[in-house]
mmCIF file of the C-alpha atoms, coordinates in Angstrom:
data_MODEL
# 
_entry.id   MODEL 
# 
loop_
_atom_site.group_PDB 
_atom_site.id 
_atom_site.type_symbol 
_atom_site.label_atom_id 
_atom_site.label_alt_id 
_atom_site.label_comp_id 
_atom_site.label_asym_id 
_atom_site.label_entity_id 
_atom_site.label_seq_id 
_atom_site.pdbx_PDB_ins_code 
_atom_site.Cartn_x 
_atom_site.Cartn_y 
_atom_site.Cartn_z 
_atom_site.occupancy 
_atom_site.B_iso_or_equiv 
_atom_site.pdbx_formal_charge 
_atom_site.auth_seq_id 
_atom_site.auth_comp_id 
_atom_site.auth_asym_id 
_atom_site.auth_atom_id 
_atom_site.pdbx_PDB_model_num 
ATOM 1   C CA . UNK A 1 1   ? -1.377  77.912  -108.060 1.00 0.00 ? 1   UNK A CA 1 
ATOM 2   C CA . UNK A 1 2   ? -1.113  74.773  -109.895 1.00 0.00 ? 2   UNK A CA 1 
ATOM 3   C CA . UNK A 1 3   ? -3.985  73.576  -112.415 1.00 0.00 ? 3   UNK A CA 1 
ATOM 4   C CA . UNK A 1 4   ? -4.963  70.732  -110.814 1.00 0.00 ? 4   UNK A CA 1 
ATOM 5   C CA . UNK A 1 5   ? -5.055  72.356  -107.620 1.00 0.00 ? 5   UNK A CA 1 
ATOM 6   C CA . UNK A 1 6   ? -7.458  75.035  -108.947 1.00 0.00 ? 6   UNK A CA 1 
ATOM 7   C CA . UNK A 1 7   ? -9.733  72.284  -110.387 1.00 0.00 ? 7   UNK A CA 1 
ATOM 8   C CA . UNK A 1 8   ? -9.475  70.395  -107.304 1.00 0.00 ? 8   UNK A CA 1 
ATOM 9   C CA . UNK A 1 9   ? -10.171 72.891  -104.979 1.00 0.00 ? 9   UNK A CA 1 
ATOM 10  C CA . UNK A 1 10  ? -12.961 75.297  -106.703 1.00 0.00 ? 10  UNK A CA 1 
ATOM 11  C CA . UNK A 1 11  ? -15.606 76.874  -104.639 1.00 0.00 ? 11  UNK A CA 1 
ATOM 12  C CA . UNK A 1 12  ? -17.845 79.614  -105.037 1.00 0.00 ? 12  UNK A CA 1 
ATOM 13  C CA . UNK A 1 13  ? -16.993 82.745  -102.833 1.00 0.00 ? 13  UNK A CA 1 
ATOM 14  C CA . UNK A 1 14  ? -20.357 84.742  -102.308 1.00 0.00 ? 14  UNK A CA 1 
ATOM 15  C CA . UNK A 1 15  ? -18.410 87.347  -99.652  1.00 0.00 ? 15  UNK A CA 1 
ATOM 16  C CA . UNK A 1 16  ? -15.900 89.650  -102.358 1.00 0.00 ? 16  UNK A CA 1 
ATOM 17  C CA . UNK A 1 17  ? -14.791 93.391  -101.601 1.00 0.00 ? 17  UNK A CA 1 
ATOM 18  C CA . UNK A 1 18  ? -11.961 95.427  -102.885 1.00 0.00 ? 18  UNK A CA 1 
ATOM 19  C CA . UNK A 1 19  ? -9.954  95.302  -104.984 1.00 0.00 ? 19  UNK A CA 1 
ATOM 20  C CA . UNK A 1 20  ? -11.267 93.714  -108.453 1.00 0.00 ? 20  UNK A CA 1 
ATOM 21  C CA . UNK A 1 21  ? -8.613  92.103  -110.928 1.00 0.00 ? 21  UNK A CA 1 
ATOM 22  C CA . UNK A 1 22  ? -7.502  94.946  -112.637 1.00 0.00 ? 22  UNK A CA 1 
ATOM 23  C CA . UNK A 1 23  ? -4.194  95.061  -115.219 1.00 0.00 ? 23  UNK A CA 1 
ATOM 24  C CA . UNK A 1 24  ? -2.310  92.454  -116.223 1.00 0.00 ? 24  UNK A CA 1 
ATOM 25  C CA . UNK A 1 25  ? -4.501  90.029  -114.070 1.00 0.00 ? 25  UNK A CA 1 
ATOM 26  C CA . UNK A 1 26  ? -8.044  91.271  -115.855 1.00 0.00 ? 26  UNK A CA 1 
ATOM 27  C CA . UNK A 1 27  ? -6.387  91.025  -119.171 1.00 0.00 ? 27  UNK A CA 1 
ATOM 28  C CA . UNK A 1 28  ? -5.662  87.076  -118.013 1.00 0.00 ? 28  UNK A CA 1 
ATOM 29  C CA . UNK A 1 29  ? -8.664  86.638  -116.915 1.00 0.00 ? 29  UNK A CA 1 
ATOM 30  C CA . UNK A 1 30  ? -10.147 88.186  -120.248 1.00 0.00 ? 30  UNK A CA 1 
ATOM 31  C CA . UNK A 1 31  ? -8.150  86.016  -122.428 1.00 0.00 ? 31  UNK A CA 1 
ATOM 32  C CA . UNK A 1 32  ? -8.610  82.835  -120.251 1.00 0.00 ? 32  UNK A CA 1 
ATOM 33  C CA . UNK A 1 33  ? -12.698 83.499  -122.286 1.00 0.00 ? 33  UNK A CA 1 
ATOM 34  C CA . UNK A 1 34  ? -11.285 83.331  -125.545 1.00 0.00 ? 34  UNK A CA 1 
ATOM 35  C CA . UNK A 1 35  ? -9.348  79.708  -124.818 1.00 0.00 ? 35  UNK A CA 1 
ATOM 36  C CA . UNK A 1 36  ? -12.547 78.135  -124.012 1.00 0.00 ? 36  UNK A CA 1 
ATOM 37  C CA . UNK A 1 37  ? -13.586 74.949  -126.329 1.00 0.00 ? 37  UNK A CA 1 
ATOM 38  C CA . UNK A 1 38  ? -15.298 76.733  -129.553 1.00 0.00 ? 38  UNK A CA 1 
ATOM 39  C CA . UNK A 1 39  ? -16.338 74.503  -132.040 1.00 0.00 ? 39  UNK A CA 1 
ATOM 40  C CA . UNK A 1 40  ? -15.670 76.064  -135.893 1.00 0.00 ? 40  UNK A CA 1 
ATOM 41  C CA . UNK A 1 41  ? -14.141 79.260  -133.549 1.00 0.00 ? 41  UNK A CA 1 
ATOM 42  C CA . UNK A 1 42  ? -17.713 81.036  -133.676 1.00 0.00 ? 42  UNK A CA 1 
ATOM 43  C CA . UNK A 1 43  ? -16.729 82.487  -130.431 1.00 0.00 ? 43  UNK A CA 1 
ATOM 44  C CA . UNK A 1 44  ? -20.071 82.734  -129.244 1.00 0.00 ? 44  UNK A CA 1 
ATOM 45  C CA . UNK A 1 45  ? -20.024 84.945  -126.133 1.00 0.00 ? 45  UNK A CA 1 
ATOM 46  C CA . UNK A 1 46  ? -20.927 88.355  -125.594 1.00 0.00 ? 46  UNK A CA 1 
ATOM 47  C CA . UNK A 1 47  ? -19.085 90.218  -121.981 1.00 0.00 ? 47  UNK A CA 1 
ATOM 48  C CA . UNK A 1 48  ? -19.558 93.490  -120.159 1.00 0.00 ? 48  UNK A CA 1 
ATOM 49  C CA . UNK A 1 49  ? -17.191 93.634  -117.510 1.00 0.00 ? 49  UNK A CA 1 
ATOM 50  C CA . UNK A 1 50  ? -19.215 96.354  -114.778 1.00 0.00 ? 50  UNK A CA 1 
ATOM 51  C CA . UNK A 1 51  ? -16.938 98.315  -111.993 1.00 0.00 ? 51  UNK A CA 1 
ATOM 52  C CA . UNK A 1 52  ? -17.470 101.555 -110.538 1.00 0.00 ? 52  UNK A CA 1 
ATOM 53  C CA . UNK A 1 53  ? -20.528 103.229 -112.217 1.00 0.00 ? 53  UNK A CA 1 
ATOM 54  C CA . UNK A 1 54  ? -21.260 100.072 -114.796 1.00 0.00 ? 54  UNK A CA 1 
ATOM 55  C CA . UNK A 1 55  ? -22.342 98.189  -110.937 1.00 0.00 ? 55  UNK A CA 1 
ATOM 56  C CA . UNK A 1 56  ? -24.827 101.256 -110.645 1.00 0.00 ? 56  UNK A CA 1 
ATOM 57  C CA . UNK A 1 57  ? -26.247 101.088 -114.498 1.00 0.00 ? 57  UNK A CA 1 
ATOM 58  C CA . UNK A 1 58  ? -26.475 97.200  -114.332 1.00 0.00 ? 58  UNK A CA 1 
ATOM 59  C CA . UNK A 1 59  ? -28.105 97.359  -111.102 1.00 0.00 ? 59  UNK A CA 1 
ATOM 60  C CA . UNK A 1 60  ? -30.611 100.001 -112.565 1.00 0.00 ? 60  UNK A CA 1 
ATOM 61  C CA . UNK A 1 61  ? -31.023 97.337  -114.883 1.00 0.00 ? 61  UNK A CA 1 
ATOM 62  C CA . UNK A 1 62  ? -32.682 95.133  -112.153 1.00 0.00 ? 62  UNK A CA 1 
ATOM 63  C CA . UNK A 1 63  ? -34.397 97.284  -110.803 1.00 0.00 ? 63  UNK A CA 1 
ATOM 64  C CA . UNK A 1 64  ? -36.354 98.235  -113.898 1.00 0.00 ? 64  UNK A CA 1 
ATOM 65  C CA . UNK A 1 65  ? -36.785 94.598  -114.681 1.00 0.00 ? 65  UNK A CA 1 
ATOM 66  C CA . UNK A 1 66  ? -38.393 94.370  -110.991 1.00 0.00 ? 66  UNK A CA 1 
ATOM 67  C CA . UNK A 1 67  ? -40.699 97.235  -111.349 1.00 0.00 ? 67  UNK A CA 1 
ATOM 68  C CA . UNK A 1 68  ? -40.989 95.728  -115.000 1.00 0.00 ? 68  UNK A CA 1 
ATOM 69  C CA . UNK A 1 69  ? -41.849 92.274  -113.134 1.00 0.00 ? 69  UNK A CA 1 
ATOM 70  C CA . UNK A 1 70  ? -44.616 93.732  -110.513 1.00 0.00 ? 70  UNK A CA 1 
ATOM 71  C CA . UNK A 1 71  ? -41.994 92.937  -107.575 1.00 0.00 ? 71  UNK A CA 1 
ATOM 72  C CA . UNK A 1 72  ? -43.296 94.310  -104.650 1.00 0.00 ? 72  UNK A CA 1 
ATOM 73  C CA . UNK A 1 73  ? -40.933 97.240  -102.866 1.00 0.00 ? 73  UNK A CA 1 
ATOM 74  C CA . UNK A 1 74  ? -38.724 95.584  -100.833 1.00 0.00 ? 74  UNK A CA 1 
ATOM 75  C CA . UNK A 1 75  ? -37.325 93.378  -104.128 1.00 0.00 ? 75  UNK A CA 1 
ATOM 76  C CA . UNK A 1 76  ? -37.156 96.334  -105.783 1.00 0.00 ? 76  UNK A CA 1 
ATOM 77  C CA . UNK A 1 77  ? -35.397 98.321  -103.233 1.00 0.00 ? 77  UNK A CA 1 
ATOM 78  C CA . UNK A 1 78  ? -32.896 95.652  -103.202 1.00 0.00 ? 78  UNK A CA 1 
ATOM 79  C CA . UNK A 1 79  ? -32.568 95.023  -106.851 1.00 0.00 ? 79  UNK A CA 1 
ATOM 80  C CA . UNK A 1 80  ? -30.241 97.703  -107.674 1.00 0.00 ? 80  UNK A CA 1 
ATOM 81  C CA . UNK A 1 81  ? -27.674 96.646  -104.888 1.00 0.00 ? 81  UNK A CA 1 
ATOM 82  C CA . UNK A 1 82  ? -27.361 93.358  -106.030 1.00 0.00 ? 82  UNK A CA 1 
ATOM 83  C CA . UNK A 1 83  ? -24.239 94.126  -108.395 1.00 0.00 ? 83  UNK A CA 1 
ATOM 84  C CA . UNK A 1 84  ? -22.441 96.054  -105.268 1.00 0.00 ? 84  UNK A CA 1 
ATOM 85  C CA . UNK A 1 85  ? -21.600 92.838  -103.968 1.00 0.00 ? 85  UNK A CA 1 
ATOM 86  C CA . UNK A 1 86  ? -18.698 92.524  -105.568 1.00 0.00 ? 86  UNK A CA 1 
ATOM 87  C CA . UNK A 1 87  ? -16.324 95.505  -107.097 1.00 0.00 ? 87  UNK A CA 1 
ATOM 88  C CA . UNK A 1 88  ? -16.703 94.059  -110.610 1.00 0.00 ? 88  UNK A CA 1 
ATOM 89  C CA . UNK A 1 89  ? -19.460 91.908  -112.274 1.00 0.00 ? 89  UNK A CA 1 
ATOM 90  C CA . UNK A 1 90  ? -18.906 90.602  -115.611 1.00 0.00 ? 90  UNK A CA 1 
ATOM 91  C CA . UNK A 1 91  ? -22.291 89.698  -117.498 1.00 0.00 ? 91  UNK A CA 1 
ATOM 92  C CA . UNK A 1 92  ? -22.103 86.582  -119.570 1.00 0.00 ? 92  UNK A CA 1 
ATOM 93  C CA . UNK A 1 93  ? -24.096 86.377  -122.741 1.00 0.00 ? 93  UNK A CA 1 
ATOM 94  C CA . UNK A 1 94  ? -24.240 83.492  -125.398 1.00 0.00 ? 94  UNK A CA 1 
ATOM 95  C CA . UNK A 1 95  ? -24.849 85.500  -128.761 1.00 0.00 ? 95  UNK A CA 1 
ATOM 96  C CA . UNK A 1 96  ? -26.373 82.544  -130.361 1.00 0.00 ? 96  UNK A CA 1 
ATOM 97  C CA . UNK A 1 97  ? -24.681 82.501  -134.123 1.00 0.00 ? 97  UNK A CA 1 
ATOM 98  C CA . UNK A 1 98  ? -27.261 80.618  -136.882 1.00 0.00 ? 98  UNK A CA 1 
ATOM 99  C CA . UNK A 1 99  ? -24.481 77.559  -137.916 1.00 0.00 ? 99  UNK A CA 1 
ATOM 100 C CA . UNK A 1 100 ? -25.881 74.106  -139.478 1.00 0.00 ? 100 UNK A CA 1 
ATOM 101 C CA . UNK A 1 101 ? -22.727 72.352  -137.541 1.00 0.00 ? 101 UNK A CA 1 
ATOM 102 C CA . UNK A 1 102 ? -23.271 73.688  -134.036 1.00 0.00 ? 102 UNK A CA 1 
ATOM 103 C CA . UNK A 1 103 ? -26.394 73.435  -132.341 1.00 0.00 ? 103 UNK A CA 1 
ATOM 104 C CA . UNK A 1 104 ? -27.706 76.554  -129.940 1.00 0.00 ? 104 UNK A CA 1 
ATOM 105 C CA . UNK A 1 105 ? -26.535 74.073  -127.058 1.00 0.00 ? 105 UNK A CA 1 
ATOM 106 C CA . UNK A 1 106 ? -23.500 73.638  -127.890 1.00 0.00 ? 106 UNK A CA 1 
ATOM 107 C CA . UNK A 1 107 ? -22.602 77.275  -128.484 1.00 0.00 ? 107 UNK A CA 1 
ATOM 108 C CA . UNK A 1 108 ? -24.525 77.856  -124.606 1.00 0.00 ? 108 UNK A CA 1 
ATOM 109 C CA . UNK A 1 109 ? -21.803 75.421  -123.493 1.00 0.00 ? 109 UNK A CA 1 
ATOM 110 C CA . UNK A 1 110 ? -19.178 77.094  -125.020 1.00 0.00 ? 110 UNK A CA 1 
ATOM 111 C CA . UNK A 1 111 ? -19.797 80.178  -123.744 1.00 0.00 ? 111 UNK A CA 1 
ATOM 112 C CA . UNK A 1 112 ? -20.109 78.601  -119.928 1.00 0.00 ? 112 UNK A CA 1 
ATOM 113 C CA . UNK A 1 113 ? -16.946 77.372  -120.696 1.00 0.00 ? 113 UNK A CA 1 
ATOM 114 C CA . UNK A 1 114 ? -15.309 80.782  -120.894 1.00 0.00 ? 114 UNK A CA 1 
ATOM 115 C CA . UNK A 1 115 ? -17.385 81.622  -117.972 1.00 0.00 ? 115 UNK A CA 1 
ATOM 116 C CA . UNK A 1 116 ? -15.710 78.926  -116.038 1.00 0.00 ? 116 UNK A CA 1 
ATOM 117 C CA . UNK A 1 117 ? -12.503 79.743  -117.503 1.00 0.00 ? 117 UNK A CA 1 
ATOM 118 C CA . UNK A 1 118 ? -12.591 83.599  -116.541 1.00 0.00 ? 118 UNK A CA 1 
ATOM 119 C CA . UNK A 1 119 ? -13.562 82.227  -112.935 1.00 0.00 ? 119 UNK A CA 1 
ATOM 120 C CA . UNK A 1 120 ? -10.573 79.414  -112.905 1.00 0.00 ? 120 UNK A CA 1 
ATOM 121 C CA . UNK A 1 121 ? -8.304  82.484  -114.176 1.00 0.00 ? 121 UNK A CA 1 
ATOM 122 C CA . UNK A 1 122 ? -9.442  84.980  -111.526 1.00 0.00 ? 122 UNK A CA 1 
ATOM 123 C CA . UNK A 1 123 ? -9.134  82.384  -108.726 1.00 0.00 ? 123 UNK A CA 1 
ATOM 124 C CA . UNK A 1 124 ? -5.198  81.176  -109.652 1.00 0.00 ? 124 UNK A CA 1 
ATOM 125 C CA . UNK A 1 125 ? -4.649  84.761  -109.791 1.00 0.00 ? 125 UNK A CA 1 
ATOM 126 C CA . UNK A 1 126 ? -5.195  85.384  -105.651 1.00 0.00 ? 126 UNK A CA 1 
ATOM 127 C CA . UNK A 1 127 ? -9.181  86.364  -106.161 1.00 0.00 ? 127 UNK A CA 1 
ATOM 128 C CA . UNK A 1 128 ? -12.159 85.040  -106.043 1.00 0.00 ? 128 UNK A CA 1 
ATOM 129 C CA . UNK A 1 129 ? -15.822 84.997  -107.499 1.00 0.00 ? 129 UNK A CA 1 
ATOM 130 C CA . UNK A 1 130 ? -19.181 83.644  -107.660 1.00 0.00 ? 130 UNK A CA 1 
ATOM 131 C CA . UNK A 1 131 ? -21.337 82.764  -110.872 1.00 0.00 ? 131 UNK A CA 1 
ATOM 132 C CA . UNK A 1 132 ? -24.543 84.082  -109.868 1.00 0.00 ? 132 UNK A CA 1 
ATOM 133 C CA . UNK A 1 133 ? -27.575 83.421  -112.285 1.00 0.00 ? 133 UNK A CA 1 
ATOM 134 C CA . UNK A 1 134 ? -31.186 83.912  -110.722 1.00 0.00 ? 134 UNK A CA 1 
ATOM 135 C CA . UNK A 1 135 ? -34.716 85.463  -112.370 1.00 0.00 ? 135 UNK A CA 1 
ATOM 136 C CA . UNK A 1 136 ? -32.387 88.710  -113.802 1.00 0.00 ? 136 UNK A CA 1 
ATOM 137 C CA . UNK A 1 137 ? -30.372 86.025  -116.312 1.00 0.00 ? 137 UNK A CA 1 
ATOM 138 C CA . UNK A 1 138 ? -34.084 84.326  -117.759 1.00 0.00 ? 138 UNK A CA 1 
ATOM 139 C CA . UNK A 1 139 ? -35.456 88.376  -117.276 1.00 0.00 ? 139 UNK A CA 1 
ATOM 140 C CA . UNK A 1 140 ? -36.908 89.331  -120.537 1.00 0.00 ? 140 UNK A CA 1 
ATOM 141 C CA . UNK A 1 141 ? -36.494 93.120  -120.269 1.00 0.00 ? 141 UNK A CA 1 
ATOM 142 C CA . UNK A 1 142 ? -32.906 92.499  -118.869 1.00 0.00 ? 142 UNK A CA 1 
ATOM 143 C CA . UNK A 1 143 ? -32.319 90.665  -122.132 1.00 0.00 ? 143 UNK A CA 1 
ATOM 144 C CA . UNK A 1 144 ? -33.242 93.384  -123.770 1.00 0.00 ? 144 UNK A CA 1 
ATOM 145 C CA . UNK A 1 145 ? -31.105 95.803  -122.282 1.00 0.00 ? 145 UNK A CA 1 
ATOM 146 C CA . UNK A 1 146 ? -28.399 93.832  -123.488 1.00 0.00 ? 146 UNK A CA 1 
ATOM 147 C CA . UNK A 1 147 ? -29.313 94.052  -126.960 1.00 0.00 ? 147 UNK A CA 1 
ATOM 148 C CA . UNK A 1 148 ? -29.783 90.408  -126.752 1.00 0.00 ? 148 UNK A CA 1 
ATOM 149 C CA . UNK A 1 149 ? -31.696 88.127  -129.597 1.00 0.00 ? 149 UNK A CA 1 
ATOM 150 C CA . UNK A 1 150 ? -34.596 85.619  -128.904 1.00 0.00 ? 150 UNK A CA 1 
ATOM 151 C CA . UNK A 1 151 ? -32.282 83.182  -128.563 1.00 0.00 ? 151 UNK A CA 1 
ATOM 152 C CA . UNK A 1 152 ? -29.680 84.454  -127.171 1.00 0.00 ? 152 UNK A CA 1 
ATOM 153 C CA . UNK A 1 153 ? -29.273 83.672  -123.381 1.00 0.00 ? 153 UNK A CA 1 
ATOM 154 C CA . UNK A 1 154 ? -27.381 85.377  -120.749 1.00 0.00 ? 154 UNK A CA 1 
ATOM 155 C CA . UNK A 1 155 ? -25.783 82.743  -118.728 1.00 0.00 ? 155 UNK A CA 1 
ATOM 156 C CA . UNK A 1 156 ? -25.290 84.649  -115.472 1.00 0.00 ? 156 UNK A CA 1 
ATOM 157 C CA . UNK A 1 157 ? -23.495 87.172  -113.826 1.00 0.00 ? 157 UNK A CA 1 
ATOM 158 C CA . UNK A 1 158 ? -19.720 86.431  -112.459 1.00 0.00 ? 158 UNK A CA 1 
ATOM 159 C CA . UNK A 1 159 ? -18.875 88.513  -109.468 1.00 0.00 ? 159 UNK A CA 1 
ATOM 160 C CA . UNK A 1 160 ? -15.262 88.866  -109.083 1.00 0.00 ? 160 UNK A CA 1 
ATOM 161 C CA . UNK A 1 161 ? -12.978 90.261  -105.996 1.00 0.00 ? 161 UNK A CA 1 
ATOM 162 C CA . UNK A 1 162 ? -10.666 89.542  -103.125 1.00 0.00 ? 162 UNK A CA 1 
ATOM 163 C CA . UNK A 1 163 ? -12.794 87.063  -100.393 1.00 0.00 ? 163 UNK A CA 1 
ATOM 164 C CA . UNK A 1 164 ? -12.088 88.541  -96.772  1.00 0.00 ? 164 UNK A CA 1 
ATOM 165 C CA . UNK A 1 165 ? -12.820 85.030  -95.811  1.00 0.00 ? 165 UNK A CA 1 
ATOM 166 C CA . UNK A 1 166 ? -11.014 81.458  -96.517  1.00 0.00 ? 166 UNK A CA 1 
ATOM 167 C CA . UNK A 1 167 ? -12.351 79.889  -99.526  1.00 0.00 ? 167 UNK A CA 1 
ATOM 168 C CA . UNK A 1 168 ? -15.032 77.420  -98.525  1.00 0.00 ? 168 UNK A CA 1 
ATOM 169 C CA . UNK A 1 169 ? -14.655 73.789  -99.070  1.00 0.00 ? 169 UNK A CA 1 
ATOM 170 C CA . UNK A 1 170 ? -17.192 72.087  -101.001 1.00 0.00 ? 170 UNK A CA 1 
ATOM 171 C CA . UNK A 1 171 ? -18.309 68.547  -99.703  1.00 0.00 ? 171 UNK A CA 1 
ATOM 172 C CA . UNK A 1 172 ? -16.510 64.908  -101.218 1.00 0.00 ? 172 UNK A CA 1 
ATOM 173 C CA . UNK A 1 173 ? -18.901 63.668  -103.194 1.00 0.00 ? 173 UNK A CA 1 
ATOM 174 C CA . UNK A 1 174 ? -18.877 59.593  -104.517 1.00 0.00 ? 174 UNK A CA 1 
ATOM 175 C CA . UNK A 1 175 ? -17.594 59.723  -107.601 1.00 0.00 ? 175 UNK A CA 1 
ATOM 176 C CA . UNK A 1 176 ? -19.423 55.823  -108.409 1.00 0.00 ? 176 UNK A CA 1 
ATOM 177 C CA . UNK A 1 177 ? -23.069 58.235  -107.945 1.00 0.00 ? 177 UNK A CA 1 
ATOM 178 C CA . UNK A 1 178 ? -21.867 59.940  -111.003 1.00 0.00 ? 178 UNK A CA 1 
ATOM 179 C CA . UNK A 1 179 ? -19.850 58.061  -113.341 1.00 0.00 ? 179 UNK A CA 1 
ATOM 180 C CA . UNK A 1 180 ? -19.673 54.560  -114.774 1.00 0.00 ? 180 UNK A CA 1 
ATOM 181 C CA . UNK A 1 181 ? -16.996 52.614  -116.232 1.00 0.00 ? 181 UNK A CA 1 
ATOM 182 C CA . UNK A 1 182 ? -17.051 50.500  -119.643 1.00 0.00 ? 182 UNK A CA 1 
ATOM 183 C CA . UNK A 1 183 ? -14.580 48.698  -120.029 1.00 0.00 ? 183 UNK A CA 1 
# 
């Protein structure tokens, strides 16, 4: 697939079964993170890439943060089944790194930026995904689980695997309601 195709084309693809990038094509997708814009090369992201049983231990992970939460049954229920959506999840995490030359936000951005990456890398590669964030990525006890800081954030979850559908197209937008020219 050609770049500017990718770029072009990009939707989300919420419907993902068997099989996950494994391999060669994971390891792509892996170091497609690390090429992300990174300013003094703090690198800082934190990922934990969940197949097979990691789907069940991150999805116990919801589940406590819904009991944790008050949620009544039914959310609870279907907390834990939320990462079998997709045959892998990878769990995005800015590790915020104390540095007088880049601000918290632009280390959050950074770290998207691999996010996006890892989903532009998956997608040339024949699958798909979805960046899913929701209450479980702002959850305090799920931050905890992860080890995470006070100001560290976890920027979502991406769930990677092959779409049994046709990607969906996204609307044209104008581009004059978004940008300006200066000339």
């Amino acid at each position: 697939m050609q770049a500017l195709d990718l770029l072009l084309t990009r939707s989300s693809q919420p419907r993902l079964q068997a099989p996950a990038p494994e391999g060669e094509a994971l390891q792509n997708i892996l170091k497609s993170a690390m090429r992300a814009p990174d300013h003094r090369s703090l690198s800082p992201w934190r990922f934990i890439v969940c197949t097979g049983d990691g789907l069940q231990k991150l999805g116990a992970i919801f589940e406590e943060a819904a009991i944790c939460n008050g949620a009544d049954a039914s959310v609870v229920d279907r907390a834990s089944q939320l990462p079998l959506r997709a045959p892998m999840v990878i769990v995005a995490i800015c590790n915020h790194i104390e540095h007088d030359g880049v601000p918290w936000v632009e280390q959050v951005a950074s770290s998207a930026c691999a996010v996006q990456a890892m989903q532009m890398a998956a997608v040339a590669q024949g699958f798909q995904g979805i960046w899913r964030t929701g209450t479980y990525a702002r959850d305090e006890s799920v931050k905890k689980a992860f080890n995470c800081k006070s100001e560290d954030e976890i920027l979502g979850f991406l769930y990677l695997g092959t779409s049994p559908l046709k990607a969906m197209a996204k609307p044209a937008k104008s581009l004059d309601d978004y940008f300006e020219h200066w000339q």
